[in-house]
C-alpha positions in Angstrom: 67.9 113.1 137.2 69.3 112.4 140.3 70.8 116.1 142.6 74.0 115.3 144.7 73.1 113.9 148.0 74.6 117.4 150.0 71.7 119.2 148.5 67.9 119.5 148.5 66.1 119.9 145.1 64.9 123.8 145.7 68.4 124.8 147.1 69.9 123.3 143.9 67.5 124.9 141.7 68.3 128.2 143.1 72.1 128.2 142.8 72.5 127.0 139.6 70.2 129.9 138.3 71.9 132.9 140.0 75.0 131.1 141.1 77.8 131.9 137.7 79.5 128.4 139.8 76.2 126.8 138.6 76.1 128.4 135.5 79.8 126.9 134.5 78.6 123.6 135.6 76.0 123.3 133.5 78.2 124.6 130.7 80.8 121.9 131.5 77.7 119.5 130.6 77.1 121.4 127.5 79.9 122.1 126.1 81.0 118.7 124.4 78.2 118.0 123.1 78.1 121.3 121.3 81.9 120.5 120.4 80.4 117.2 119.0 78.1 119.1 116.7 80.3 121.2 115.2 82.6 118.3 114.6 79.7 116.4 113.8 79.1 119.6 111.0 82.6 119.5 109.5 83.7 116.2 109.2 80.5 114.8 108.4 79.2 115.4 105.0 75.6 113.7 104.5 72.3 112.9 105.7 73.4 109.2 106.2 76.8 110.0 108.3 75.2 112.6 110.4 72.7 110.0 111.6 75.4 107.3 111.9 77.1 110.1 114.1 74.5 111.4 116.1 74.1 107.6 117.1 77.3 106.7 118.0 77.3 109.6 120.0 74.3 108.5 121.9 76.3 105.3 122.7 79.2 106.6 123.6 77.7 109.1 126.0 75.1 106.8 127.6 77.9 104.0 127.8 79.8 106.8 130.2 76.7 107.5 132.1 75.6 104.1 132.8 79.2 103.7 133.9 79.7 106.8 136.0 76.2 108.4 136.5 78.2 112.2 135.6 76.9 113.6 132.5 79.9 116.3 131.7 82.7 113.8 132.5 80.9 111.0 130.2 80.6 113.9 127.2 84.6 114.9 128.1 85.4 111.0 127.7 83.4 110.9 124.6 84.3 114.2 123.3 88.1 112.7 124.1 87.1 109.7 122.2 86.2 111.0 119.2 88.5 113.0 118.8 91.5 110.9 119.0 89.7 108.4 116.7 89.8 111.3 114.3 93.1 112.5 114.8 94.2 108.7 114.2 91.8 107.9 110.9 93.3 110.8 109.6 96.7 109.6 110.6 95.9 106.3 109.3 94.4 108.3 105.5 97.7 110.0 105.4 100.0 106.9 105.5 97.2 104.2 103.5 94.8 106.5 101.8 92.2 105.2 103.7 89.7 106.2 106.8 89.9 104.2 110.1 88.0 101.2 110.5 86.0 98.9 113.3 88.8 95.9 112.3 91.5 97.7 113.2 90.6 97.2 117.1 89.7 93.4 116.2 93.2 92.7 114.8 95.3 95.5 117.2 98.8 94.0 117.8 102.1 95.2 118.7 103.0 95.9 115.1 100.7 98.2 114.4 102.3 100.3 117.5 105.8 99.8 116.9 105.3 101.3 113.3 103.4 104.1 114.6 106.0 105.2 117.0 108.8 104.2 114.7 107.8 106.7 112.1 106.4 109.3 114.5 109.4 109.0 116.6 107.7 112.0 119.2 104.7 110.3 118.9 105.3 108.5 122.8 105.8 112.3 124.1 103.1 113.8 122.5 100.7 110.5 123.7 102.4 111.2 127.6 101.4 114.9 127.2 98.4 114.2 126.4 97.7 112.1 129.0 99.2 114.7 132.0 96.4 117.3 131.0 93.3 115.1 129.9 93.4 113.2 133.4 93.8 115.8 135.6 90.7 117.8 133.7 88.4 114.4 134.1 89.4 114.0 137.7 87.8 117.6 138.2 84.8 117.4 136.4 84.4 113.6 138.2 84.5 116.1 141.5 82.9 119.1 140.5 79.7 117.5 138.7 76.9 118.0 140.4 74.5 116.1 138.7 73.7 112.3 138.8 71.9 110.1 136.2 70.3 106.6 136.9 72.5 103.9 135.3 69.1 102.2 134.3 67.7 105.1 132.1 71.1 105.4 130.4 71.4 101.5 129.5 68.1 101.9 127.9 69.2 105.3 125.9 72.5 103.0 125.0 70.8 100.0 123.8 68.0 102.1 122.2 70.8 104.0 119.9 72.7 100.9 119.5 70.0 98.7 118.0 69.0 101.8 115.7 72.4 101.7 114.7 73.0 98.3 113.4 69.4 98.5 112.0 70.3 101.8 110.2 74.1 99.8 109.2 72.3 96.6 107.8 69.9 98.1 106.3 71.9 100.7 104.4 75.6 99.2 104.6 78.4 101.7 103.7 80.0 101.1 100.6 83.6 100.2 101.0 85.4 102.4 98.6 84.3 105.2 101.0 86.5 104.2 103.2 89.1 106.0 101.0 87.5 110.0 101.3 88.8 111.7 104.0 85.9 112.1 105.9 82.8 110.7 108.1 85.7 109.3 110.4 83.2 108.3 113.3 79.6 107.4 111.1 82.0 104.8 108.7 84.1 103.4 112.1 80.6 102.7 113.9 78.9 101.2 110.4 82.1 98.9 110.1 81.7 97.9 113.2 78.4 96.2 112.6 79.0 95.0 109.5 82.3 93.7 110.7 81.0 91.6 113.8 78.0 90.7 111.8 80.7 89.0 108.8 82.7 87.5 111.5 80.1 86.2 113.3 79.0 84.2 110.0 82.3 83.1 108.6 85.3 84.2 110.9 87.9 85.9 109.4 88.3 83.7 106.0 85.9 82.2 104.0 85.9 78.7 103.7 83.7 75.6 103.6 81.9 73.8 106.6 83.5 70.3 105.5 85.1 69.2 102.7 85.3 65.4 101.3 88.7 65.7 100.4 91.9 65.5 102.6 95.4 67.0 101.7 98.5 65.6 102.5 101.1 67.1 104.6 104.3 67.3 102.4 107.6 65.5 103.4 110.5 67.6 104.1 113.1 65.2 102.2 110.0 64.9 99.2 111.1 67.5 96.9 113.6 65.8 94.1 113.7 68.7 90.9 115.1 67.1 87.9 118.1 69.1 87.0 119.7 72.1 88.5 117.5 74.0 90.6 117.4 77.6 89.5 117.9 80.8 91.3 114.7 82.4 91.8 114.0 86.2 92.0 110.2 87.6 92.5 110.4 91.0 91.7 107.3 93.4 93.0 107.1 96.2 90.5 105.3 99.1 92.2 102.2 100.4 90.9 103.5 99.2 86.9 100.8 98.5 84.6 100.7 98.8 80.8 99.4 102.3 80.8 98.6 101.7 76.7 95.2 100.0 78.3 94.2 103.7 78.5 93.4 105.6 75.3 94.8 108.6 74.0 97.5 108.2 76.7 101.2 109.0 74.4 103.8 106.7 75.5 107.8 107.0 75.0 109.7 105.7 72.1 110.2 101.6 72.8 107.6 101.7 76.0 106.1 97.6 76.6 109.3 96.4 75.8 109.3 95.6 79.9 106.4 93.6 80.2 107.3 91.3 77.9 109.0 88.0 79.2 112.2 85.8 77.5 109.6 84.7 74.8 108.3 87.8 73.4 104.9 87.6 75.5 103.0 90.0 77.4 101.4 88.5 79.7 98.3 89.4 82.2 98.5 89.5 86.1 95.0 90.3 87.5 96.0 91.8 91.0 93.3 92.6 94.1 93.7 96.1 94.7 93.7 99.2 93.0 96.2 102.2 93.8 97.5 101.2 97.2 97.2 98.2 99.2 100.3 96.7 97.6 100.1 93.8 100.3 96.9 92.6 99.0 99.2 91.2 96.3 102.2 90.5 98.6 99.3 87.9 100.4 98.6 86.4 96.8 102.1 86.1 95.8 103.6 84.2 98.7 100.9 82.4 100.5 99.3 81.9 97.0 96.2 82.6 98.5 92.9 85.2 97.8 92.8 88.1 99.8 89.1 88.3 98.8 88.3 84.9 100.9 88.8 87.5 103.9 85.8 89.6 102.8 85.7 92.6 104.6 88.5 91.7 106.7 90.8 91.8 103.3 92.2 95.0 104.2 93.9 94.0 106.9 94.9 90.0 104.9 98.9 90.1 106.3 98.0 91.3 110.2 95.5 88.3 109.8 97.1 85.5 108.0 100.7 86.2 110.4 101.0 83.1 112.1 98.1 81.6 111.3 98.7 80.8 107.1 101.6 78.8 107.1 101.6 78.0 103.2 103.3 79.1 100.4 105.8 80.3 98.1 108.9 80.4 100.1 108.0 77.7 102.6 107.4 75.1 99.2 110.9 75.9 97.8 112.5 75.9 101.9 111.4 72.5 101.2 113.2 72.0 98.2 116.8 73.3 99.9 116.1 77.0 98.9 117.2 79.5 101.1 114.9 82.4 101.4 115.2 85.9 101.6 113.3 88.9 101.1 114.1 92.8 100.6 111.6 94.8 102.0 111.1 98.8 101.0 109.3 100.2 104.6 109.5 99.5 108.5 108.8 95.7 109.0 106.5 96.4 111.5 103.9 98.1 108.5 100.8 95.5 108.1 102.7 93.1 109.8 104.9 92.6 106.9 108.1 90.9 108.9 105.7 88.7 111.0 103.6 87.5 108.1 106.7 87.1 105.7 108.5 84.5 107.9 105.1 82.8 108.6 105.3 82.1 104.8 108.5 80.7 104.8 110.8 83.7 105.0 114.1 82.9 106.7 115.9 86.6 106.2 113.9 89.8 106.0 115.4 92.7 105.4 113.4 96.0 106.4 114.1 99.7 105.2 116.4 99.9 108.4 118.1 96.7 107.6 119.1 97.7 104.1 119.7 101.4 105.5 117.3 103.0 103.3 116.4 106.6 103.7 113.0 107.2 102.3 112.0 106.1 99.0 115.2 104.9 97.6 115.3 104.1 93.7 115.0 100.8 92.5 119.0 100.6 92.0 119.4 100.7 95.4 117.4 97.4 96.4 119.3 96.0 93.0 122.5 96.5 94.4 121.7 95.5 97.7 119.9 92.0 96.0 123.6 91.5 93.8 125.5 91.9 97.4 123.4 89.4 99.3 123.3 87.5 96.7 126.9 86.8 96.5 127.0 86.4 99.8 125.1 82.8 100.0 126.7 79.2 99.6 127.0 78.7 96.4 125.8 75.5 95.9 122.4 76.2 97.6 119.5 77.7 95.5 118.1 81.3 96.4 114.6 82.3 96.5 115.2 86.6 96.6 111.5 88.4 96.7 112.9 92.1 95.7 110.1 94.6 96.9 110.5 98.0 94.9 108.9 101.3 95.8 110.1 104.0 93.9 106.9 104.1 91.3 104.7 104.6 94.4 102.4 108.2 94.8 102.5 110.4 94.9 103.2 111.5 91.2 102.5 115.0 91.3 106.3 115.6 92.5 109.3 114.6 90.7 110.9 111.7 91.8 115.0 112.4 92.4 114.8 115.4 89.5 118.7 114.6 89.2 118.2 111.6 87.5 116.5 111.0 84.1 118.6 113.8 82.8 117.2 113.7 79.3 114.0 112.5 79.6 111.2 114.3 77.6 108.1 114.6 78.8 105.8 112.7 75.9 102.9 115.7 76.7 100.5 113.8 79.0 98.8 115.4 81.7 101.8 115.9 84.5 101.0 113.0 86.5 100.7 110.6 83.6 104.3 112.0 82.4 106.2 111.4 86.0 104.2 108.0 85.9 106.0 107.1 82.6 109.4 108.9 83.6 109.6 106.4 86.8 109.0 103.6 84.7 111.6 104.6 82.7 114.0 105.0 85.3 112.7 101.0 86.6 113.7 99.3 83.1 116.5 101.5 82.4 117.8 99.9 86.6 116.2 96.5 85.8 118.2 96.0 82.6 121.2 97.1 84.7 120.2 94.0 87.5 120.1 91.7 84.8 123.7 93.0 83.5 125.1 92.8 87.0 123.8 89.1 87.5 125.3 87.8 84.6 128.7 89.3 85.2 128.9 88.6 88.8 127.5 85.0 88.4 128.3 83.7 85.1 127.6 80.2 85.8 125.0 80.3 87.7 120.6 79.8 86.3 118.2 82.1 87.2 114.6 82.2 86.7 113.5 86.1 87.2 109.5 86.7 87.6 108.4 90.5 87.8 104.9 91.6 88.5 102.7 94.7 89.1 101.4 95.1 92.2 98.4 96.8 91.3 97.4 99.9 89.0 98.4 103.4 90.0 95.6 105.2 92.5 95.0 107.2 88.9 94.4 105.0 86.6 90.4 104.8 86.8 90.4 108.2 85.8 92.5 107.7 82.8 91.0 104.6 81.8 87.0 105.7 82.7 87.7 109.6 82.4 83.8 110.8 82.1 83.3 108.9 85.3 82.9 110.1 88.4 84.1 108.5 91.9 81.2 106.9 92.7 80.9 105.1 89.5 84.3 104.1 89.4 83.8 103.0 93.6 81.2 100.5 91.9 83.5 98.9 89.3 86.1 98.4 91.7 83.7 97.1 93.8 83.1 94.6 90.7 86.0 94.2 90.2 85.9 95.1 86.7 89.2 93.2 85.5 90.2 96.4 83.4 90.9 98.2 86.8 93.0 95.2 88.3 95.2 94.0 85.2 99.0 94.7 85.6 101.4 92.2 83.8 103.5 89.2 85.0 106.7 88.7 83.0 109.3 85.4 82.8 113.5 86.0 82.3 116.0 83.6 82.3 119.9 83.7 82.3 121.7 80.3 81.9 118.3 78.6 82.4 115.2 77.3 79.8 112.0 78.0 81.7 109.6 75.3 81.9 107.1 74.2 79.5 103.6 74.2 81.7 100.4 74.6 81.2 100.2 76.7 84.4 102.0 79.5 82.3 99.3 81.4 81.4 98.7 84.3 79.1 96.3 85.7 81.8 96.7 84.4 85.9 94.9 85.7 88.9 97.4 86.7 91.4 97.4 83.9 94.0 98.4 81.4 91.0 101.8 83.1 90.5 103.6 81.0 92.9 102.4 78.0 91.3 103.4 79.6 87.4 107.3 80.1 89.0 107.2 76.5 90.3 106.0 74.8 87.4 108.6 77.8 85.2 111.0 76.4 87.4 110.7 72.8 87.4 110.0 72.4 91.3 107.6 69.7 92.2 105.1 70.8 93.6 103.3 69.6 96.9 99.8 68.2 97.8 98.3 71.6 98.1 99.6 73.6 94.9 98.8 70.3 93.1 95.2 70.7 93.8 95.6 74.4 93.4 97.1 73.7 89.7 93.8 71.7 89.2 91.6 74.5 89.7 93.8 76.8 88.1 93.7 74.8 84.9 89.5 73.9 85.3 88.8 77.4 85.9 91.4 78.8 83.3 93.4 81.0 85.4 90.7 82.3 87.6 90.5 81.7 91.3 88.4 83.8 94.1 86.0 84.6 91.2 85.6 80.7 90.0 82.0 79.8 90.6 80.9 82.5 92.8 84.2 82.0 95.0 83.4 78.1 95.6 86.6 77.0 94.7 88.1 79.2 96.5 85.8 78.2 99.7 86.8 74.2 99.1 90.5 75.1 99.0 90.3 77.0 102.3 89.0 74.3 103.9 91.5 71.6 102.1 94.1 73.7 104.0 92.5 74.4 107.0 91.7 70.4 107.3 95.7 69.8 106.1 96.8 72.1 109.2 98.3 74.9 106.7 95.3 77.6 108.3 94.4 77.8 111.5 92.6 79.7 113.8 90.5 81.6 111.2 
């Protein structure tokens, strides 16, 4: 260790023993590291964490060091550092269910900070606050250090701890479903980060082939000639709705299933992506008609990503067909990117929460209503692609969801979340059936093909369907993706309009096909790219990512990527 250059080595010595000025300076150094270990001790609950911890403090504080040479003002930053990463993981847990991760800086953009500060509206203050009493505390301990580190030494400690980091990560990689407890916020952040440059260092962002023999063609604007009338099309995201009878022993309500059945008496099979939250897993696969699982560990973040760079799918393939597009969206645009990656898909008029003038979690009447009134708003001779995004079956389930209505309900004697689960779908057929009404009676000439899906199962529903297993064993069949955890249901309507005969239609679909079933449903040709997508869909029987190990998949990334549809990833 280097002394200040005002005093001699003895002198020094001397005055930080019987000097109490010493004495609080060499508590200032002190001090966050034993702040680190107690927040190392409650936030941290294994072996494994601890040690991913105790080395990305080791990084963090020899980073400061090598920078600064002042040992108490590189803990403060570090201390500083942690913290806030804490603060916002937890943040992040409360609004996703799920911890922060390494990605998040590799894909930072202004959306993610205009829906902060749009929902945390004091959020700017209490930043600005911050900020007036951390900086002038550094700026005094920058003075008021007295001792000096060589930058040398500290590189080596920050290298040494670095490398036994990513050894440590590669060697024992942290599963992902942890990154849904509410804990370890540092250890899993420092992991992801090796495992997360490591994956994009081999692949990029999205999984696809080195070459590909094949080329696509880029689709002609003027090439799309339907036979007959083109229908009205309506994509309806049903929140969290599954057929909860997948689940023994569960008891269900006189004439429950009658709502995933489509105009032909079928229920059919929609094998989503996620499992209890990340709805826009499925808002990826149902309008770029793509696999979020080609992003790999990257997937969580598939919309920030793919906005602006995947310009394919659903909406942009009937856009070429003279449909006008529009799209009804439940939270803040700015939320995973959702208004920027929507128009990259084709979207021409998003409405947000604040758009529609939604307060909270409306019920799925109100984005009905609001879907009847823009509806009758368009040209009348040119075709309408609505996607309706509902919320109101969303957690959490423990409450009662607007108590005033439901009147007579009766609660079939599940356990209580299972029983407000089944009351809000209720309530969704009881308004669905209502849509349908209203359509036919404000446009009684008019055909409309009307495709619902579930998003994804309720965050529940492994412990109903697997109930004598605990969270790591159901961590490793999501992980799996055992298909009982991931099957919702897809269903077809009609009004003043015969569906489609296709072989696309099928009983059970992967959830990046669905674009291509409501083409074929509703006679649209389709262009180069779902063409070749409707060959793999019919070679590998309704299965996609998972088709040979996720070589189809691969192949088709590239077809697109070569075609200009993907770039940049």
């Amino acid at each position: 260790m280097a002394l200040a250059p005002d005093q001699g080595p003895s002198a020094t010595a001397s005055a930080v023993s019987v000097n109490p000025v010493g004495n609080w300076r060499l508590l200032a150094v002190a001090a966050p590291h034993l702040a680190a270990l107690g927040v190392m001790l409650h936030t941290e609950t294994d072996l494994g964490s601890r040690t991913g911890f105790l080395l990305s403090w080791g990084i963090l504080n020899f980073f400061w060091i090598a920078l600064l040479r002042r040992p108490a003002l590189s803990g403060a930053l570090s201390l500083t550092l942690v913290v806030v990463l804490i603060l916002l993981s937890r943040l992040k847990h409360d609004i996703v269910q799920m911890t922060a991760n390494f990605v998040d800086l590799m894909v930072i953009d202004r959306d993610t900070a205009a829906f902060l500060f749009t929902i945390f509206p004091n959020l700017r203050w209490s930043v600005i606050g911050a900020a007036l009493v951390i900086i002038p505390l550094m700026y005094a301990l920058w003075w008021h250090d007295p001792f000096r580190i060589r930058r040398l030494p500290a590189l080596a400690g920050k290298l040494a701890c670095l490398a036994a980091l990513v050894g440590y990560s590669l060697a024992w990689p942290d599963e992902a479903w942890r990154g849904y407890y509410d804990d370890g916020y540092l250890s899993k952040f420092a992991r992801s980060g090796v495992t997360a440059v490591s994956d994009f260092i081999n692949y990029g962002f999205m999984e696809s082939d080195a070459v590909a023999a094949e080329r696509l063609k880029m689709p002609l604007l003027d090439s799309c000639h339907p036979a007959g009338r083109r229908p009205n099309i309506i994509m309806i995201h049903d929140e969290s709705s599954f057929d909860i009878r997948q689940a023994a022993g569960i008891k269900v309500p006189p004439g429950y299933g009658s709502h995933f059945k489509s105009f032909d008496g079928k229920e059919r099979i929609f094998l989503a992506e996620s499992n209890g939250g990340p709805s826009w897993f499925t808002e990826y696969n149902v309008l770029a008609g793509l696999s979020s699982r080609s992003f790999g560990r990257f997937s969580y973040f598939v919309t920030r990503i793919a906005s602006g760079r995947v310009e394919r799918g659903l909406p942009l393939a009937l856009r070429r067909c003279g449909y006008n597009t529009i799209s009804l969206y439940p939270a803040y645009g700015a939320f995973m990117s959702a208004r920027s990656f929507q128009t990259t898909t084709g979207i021409q008029h998003f409405y947000d929460a604040h758009d529609l003038g939604a307060k909270d979690v409306e019920p799925d009447s109100f984005f009905y209503d609001k879907a009847l009134g823009l509806m009758s708003q368009q040209t009348p001779n040119t075709p309408v692609f609505m996607f309706v995004y509902l919320a109101a079956n969303h957690f959490p389930w423990e409450t009662r969801f607007l108590p005033d209505l439901m009147p007579f309900w009766r609660k079939p004697g599940n356990e209580p979340v299972v029983d407000e689960y089944l009351r809000r779908q209720a309530m969704s057929a009881d308004d669905y059936a209502a849509f349908i009404a209203g359509l036919k009676k404000k446009f009684p000439a008019q055909p409309f093909l009307i495709v619902r899906y579930g998003d994804h199962q309720p965050e529940f529903s492994p412990h109903v369907l697997d109930p004598g297993l605990d969270e790591a064993g159901v961590g490793k069949k999501l992980d799996k993706y055992d298909p009982r955890y991931y099957a919702t249901y897809y269903a077809i309507d009609a009004i003043n309009f015969e569906p489609v005969k296709s072989p696309a239609v099928m009983d059970t679909v992967d959830g990046p096909y669905l674009p291509l079933v409501i083409q074929e449903a509703a006679g649209i040709p389709l262009d180069p790219s779902f063409e070749e997508q409707k060959r793999i869909m019919l070679r590998c029987k309704g299965v996609f990512y998972a088709c040979k190990d996720g070589a189809e998949a691969r192949r088709f990334n590239r077809l697109l990527i070569d075609a200009g549809f993907v770039r940049g990833l």
